[in-house]
RODOGU-494137 format. One record per residue (C-alpha): residue in three letters; x, y, z. Coordinates in steps of 0.02 Angstrom, whole numbers, padded with zeros to 5 digits, always signed. Layout:
# residues N
AlaXYZ;...
//
This chain:
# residues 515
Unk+00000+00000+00000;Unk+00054+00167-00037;Unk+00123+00307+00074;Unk-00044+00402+00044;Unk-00143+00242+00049;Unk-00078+00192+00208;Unk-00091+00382+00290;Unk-00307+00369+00233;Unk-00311+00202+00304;Unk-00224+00258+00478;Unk-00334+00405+00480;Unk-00518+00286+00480;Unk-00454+00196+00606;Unk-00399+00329+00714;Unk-00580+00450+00650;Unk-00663+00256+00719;Unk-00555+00254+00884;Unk-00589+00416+00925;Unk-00774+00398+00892;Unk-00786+00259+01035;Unk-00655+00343+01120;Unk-00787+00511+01124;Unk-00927+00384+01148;Unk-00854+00348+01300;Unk-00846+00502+01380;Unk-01014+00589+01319;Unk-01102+00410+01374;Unk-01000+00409+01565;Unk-01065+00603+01564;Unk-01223+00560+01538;Unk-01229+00432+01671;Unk-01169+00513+01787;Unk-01286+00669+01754;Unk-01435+00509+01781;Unk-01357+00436+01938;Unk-01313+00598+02020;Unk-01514+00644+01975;Unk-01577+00488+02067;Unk-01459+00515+02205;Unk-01488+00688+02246;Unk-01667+00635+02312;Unk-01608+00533+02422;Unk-01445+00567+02505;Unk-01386+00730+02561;Unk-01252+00847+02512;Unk-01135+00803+02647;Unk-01163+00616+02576;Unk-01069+00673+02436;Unk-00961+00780+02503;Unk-00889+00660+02620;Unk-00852+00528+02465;Unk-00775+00660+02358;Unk-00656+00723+02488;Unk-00605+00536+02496;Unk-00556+00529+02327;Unk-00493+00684+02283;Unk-00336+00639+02413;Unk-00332+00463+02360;Unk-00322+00494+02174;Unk-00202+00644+02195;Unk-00088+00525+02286;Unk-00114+00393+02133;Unk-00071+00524+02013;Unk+00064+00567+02086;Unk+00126+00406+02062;Unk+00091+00384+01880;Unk+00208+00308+01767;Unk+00116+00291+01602;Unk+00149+00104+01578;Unk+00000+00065+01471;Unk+00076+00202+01362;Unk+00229+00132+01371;Unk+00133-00043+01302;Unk+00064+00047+01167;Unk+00206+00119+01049;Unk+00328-00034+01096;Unk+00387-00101+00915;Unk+00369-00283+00977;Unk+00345-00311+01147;Unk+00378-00476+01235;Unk+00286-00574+01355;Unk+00426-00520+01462;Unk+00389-00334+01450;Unk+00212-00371+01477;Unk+00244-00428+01656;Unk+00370-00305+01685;Unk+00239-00175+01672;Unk+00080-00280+01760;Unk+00233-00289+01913;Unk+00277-00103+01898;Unk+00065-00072+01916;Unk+00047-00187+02065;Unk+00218-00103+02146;Unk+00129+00051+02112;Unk-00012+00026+02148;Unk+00019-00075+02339;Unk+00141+00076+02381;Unk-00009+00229+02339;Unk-00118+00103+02431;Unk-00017+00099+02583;Unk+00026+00275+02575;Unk-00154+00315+02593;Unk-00201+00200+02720;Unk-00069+00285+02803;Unk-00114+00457+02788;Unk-00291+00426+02826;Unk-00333+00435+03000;Unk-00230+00628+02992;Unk-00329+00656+02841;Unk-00493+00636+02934;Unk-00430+00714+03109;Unk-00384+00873+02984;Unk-00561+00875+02913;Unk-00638+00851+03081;Unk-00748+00696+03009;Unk-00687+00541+03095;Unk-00788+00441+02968;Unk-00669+00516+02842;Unk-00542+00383+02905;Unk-00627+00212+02851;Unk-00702+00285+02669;Unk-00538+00351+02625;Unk-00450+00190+02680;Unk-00585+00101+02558;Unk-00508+00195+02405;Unk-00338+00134+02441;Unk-00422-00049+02411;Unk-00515+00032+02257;Unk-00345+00104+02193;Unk-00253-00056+02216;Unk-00381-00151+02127;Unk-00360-00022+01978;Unk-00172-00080+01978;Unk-00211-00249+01969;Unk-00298-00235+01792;Unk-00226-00331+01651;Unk-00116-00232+01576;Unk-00124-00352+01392;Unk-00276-00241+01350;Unk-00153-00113+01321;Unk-00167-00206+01134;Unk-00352-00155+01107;Unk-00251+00025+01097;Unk-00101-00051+01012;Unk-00227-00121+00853;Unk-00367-00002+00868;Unk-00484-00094+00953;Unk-00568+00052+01053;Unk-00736-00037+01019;Unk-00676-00173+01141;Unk-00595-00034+01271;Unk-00777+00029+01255;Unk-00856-00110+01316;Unk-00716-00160+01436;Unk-00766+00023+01536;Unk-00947+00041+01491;Unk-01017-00134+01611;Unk-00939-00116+01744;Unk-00994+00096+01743;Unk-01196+00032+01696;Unk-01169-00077+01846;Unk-01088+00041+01972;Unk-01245+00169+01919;Unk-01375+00019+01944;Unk-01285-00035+02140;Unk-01260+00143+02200;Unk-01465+00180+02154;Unk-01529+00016+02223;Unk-01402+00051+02361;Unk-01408+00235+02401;Unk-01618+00175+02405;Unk-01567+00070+02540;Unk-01464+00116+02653;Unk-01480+00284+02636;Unk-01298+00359+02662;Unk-01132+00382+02592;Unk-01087+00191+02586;Unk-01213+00171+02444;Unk-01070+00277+02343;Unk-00926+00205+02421;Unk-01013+00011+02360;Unk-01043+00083+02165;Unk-00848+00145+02157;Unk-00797-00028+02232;Unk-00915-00125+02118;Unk-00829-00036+01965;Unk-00655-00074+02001;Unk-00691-00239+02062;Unk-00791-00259+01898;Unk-00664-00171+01783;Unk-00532-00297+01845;Unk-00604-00446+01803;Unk-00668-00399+01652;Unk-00505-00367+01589;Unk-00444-00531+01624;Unk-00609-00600+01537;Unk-00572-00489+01365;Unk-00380-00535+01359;Unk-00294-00691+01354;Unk-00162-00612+01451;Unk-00081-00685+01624;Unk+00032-00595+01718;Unk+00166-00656+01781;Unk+00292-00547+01927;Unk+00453-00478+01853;Unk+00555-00356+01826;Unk+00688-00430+01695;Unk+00615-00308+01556;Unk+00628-00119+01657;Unk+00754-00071+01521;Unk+00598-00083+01385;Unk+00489+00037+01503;Unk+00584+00140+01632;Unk+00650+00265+01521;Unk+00472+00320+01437;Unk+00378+00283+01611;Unk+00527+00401+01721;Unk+00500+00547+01603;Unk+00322+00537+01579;Unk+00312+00552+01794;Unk+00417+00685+01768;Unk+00286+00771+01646;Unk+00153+00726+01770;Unk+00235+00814+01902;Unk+00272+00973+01806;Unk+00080+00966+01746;Unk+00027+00966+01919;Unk+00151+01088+01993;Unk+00072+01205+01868;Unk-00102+01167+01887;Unk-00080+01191+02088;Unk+00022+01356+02054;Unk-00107+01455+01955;Unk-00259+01391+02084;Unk-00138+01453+02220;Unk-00091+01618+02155;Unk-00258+01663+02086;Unk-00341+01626+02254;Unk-00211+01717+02356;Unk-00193+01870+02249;Unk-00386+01884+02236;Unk-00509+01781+02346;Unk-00585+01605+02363;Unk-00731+01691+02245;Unk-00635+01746+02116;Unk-00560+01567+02115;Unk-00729+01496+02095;Unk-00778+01593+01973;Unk-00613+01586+01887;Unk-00627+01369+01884;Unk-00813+01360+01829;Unk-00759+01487+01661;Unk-00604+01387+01623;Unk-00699+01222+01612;Unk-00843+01305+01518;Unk-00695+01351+01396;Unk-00590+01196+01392;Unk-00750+01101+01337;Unk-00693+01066+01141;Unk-00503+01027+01207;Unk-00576+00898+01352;Unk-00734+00823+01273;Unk-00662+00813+01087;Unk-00478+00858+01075;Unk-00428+00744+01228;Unk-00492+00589+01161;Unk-00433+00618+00989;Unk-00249+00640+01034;Unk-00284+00477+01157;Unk-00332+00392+01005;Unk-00173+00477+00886;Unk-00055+00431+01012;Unk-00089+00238+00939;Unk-00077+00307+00778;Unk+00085+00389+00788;Unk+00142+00241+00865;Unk+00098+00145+00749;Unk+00181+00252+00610;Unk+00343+00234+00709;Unk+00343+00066+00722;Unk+00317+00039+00528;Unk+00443+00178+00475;Unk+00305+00273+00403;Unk+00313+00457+00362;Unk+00230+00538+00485;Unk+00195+00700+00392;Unk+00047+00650+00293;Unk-00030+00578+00447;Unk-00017+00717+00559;Unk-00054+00834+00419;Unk-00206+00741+00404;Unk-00257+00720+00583;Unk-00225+00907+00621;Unk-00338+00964+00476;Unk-00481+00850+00513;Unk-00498+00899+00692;Unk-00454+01089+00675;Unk-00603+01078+00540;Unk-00731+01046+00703;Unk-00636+01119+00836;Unk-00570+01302+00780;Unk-00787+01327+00740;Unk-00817+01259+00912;Unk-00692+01358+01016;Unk-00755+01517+00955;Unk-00930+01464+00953;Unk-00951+01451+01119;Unk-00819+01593+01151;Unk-00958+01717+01084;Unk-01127+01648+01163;Unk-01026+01620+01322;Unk-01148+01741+01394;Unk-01272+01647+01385;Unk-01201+01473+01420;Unk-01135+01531+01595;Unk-01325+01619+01625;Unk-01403+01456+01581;Unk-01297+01320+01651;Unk-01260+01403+01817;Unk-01368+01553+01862;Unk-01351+01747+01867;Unk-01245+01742+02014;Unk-01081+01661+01894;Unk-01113+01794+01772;Unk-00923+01855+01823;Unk-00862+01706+01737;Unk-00907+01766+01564;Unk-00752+01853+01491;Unk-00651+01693+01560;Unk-00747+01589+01453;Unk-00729+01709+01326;Unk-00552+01747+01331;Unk-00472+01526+01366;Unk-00594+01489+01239;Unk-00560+01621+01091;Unk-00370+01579+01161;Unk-00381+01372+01123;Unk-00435+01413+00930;Unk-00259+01318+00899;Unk-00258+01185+01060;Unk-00281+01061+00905;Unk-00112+01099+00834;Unk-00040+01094+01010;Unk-00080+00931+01078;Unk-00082+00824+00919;Unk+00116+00907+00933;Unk+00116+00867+01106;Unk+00052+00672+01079;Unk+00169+00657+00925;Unk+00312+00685+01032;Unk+00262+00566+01172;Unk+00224+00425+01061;Unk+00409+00445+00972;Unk+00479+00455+01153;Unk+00539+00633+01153;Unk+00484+00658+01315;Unk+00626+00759+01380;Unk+00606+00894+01284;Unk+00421+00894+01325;Unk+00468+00899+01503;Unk+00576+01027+01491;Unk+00448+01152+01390;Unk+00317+01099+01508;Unk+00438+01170+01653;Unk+00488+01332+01558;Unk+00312+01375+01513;Unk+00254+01339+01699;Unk+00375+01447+01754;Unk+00332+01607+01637;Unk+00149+01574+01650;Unk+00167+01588+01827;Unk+00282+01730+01840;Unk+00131+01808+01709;Unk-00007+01777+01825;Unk+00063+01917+01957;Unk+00082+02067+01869;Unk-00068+02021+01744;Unk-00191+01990+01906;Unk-00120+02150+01988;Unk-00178+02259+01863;Unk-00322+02186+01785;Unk-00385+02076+01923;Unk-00498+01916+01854;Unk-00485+01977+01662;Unk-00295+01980+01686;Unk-00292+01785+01746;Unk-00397+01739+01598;Unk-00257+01850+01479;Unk-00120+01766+01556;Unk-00166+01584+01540;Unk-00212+01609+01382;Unk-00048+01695+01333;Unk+00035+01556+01424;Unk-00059+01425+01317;Unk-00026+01509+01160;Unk+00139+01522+01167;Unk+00159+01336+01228;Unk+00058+01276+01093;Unk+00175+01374+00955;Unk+00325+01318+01029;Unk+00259+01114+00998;Unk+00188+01157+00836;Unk+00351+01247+00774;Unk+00457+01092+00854;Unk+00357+00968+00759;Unk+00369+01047+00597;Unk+00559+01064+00621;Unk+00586+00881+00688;Unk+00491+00783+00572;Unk+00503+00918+00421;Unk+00301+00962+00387;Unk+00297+01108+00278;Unk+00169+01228+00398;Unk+00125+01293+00201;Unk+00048+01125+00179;Unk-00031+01138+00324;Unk-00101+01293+00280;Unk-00159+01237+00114;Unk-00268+01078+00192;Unk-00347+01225+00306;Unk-00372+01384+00237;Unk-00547+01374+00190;Unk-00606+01321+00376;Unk-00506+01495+00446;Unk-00592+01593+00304;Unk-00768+01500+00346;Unk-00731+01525+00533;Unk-00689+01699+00506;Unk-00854+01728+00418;Unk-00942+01658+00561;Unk-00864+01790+00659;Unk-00912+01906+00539;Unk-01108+01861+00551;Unk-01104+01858+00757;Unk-01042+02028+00744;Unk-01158+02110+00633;Unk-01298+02024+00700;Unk-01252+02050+00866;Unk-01273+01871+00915;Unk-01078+01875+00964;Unk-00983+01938+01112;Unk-01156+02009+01186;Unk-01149+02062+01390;Unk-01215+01964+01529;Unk-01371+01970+01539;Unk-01508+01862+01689;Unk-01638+01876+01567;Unk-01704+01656+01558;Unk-01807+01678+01392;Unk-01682+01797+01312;Unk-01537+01686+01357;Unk-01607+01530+01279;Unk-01677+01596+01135;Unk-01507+01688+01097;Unk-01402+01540+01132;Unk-01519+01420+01009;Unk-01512+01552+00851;Unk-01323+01621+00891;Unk-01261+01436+00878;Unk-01376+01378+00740;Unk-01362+01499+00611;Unk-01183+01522+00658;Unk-01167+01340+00617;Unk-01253+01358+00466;Unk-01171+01508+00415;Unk-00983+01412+00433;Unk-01044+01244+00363;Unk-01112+01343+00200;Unk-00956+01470+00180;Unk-00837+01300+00204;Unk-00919+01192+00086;Unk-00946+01351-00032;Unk-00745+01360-00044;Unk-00733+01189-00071;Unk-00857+01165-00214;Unk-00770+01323-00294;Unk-00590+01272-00269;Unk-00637+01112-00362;Unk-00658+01000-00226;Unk-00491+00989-00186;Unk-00417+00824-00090;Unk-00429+00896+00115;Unk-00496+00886+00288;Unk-00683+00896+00201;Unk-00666+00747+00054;Unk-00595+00671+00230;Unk-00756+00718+00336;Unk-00878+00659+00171;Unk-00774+00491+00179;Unk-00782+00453+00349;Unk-00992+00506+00353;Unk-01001+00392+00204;Unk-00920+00253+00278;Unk-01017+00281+00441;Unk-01177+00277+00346;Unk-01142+00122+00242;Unk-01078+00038+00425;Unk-01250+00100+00504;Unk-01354+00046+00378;Unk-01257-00150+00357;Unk-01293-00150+00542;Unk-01479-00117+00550;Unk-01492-00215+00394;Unk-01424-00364+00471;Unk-01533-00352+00620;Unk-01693-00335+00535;Unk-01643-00505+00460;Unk-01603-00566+00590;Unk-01779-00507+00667;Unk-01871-00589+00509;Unk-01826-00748+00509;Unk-01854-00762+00716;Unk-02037-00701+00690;Unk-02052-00810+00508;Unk-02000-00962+00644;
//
């Protein structure tokens, strides 16, 4: 198979990986939204409270401990049986030191809290995270040959059945054990199930840490870094303002991070296979990340700046007048993560080649000037002068990985540009509309029926008006090979897959009722 051949053929299985992969998390979502419906009748706030203080320090701790071994699994050229129980042994080392560390810090835990029942619920999680580290680590090949349908189902059970024990449960009982059961169910659930979907044993060693220990060190390293960062900005934005400002601060960065967490996130879960897999067969990697990049920045760039300009209304809607102060953050990280798209398929690129050194070192530079920026920016412009900062800070990160991965592995940004063009001039036209309509940008208002009717026809027609203007340049560039013949191919495919399926069923239904 050709280069170009192969590059179309890596990019339907990584469009089909990330579909399950984004399955996954919209379906969990929804869930949860159900279960946290049901529960809210019936046990009370402190309920939850209590559980999520539990696992907030447990999973911190596991975090902290992260080695990325599964990812370690995954862009291996050929790894041996030996390697395979290298890494299940690293998990269970892992995972029975964060266990014990827990247990160990829980009884000061709850004494700081002042909730003695604190002690026993966070000692639970330990057993919950050591059961997590016990998982089979051969499913690590479900990611290694694209088989995110079967990662799909391996999660999705054992989630339907901690939903179905916490209800019947939480109906029972009537406390916070009815949670702590559900998360115990899942792991316990999650476990086994692994070791039913993969022929897999594990065996204890250590004879293949050379394969792992290099990838796993630096990728801790990365974690670290991430999370020195993360803690830094919550720590200078709540001492420089107030606990408040912090609130409101948090609620408008996740409003704004939804396209880079609910769509961008899974994606670059899904390319790291890919670009693993294009390492391991000496492929070039250009035409697949050219690809990639194109096709997502096609949905993304729209969707970032979508909900940059009705972020008005979003925050008015979803959580009440009293948030309102968390507009121009939306506004501002989400007009700012246009580009996240070229950023972390750079990011992932690296990681799956193993240049994680250099990652870790840009991750520590960046944390360092984005912090330094936070001071001066919240000094003089208060809230609005976090927002700039971050956003600053993430733009500049996200040029430095893009201009290293065009360097490294020689991709023309000009071709780049040529594969995208006609979504920035279709995006910017959608700008264009908003404004003059005045559907874009618009202030805060508390105003219910205005809110929802301007959030339905800003992000409608604006949807219309970018789809039309895209496809418009398309048609009259001659419907050029790009990122939309790539989008037709993949709905085509989709539709013919949909349609074999239900075909096959109503068979299938026929001949039982013909019996």
């Amino acid at each position: 198979m050709s280069e170009p051949g192969e590059a179309a053929n890596l990019l339907e299985k990584t469009a089909g990986g990330a579909g399950w992969t984004i399955g996954w998390r919209a379906t969990t979502r929804f869930l949860g939204f159900l279960s946290t419906l049901a529960l809210a009748r019936v046990l009370v706030p402190a309920d939850f409270g209590l559980v999520a203080l539990a696992m907030s320090f447990s999973r911190a701790i596991d975090i902290f401990a992260d080695l990325g071994v599964q990812d370690a699994l995954v862009r291996q050229t050929n790894p041996s049986r030996v390697t395979y129980d290298t890494a299940f042994t690293v998990n269970a080392i892992r995972g029975l030191i964060t266990a014990t560390i827990v247990v160990a810090s829980a009884e000061s835990f709850a004494r700081f809290f002042g909730d003695p029942r604190l002690q026993i619920v966070v000692i639970t999680m330990a057993l919950a995270l050591m059961l997590d580290s016990l998982e089979n680590v051969g499913v690590a090949d479900f990611r290694r040959h694209f088989n995110f349908r079967r990662e799909f189902q391996l999660s999705i059970f054992p989630r339907l059945a901690q939903v179905v024990v916490t209800i019947t449960l939480a109906l029972i009982w009537r406390n916070y054990w009815a949670l702590v059961a559900g998360i115990l169910t899942m792991r316990v659930l999650q476990t086994v199930t692994s070791y039913i979907m993969h022929p897999y044993r594990p065996r204890l060693s250590l004879r293949g840490w050379h394969d792992i220990i290099g990838f796993s060190f630096w990728t801790w390293l990365i974690s670290m870094s991430r999370m020195v960062r993360l803690r830094g900005v919550t720590m200078i934005i709540g001492g420089m303002l107030n606990t408040t400002m912090l609130g409101v601060y948090t609620v408008g960065s996740e409003i704004a991070t939804l396209p880079e967490l609910e769509l961008i996130a899974p994606l670059c879960r899904v390319c790291f296979s890919s670009f693993s897999a294009v390492r391991r067969s000496n492929m070039d990697v250009a035409e697949t990340f050219l690809r990639i990049t194109a096709l997502t920045l096609v949905i993304a760039l729209p969707a970032s700046i979508g909900i940059s300009s009705v972020a008005a209304p979003i925050v008015a809607l979803a959580f009440g007048a009293k948030w309102l102060m968390a507009t121009p953050v939306v506004q501002i990280l989400a007009a700012a993560g246009v580009f996240a798209v070229l950023g972390r398929v750079s990011w992932t690129l690296f990681s799956a080649f193993a240049y994680l050194r250099s990652l870790f070192w840009i991750g520590v530079v960046m944390s360092v000037l984005q912090l330094l920026m936070l001071v001066p920016f919240i000094w003089y412009w208060g809230l609005i002068g976090a927002a700039a900062a971050t956003a600053l800070g993430n733009l500049t990160e996200q040029a430095i990985y893009a201009g290293i991965a065009f360097r490294k592995f020689a991709i023309s940004p000009g071709a780049l540009l040529v594969r995208v063009w006609r979504c920035l001039l279709a995006t910017l036209a959608m700008v264009g509309y908003l404004l003059l309509f005045g559907y874009g940008w618009e202030s805060a208002t508390p105003r219910l029926a205005y809110n929802v009717s301007h959030l339905f026809v800003a992000s409608g027609s604006g949807a219309i008006v970018y789809t039309v203007v895209l496809l418009g340049l398309w048609l009259a560039s001659g419907r050029p090979t790009g990122p939309e013949t790539d989008v037709l191919e993949l709905i085509k495919r989709a539709s013919s897959s949909l349609a074999g399926t239900v075909s096959r069923r109503a068979a299938l239904l026929r001949n039982a009722t013909s019996r």
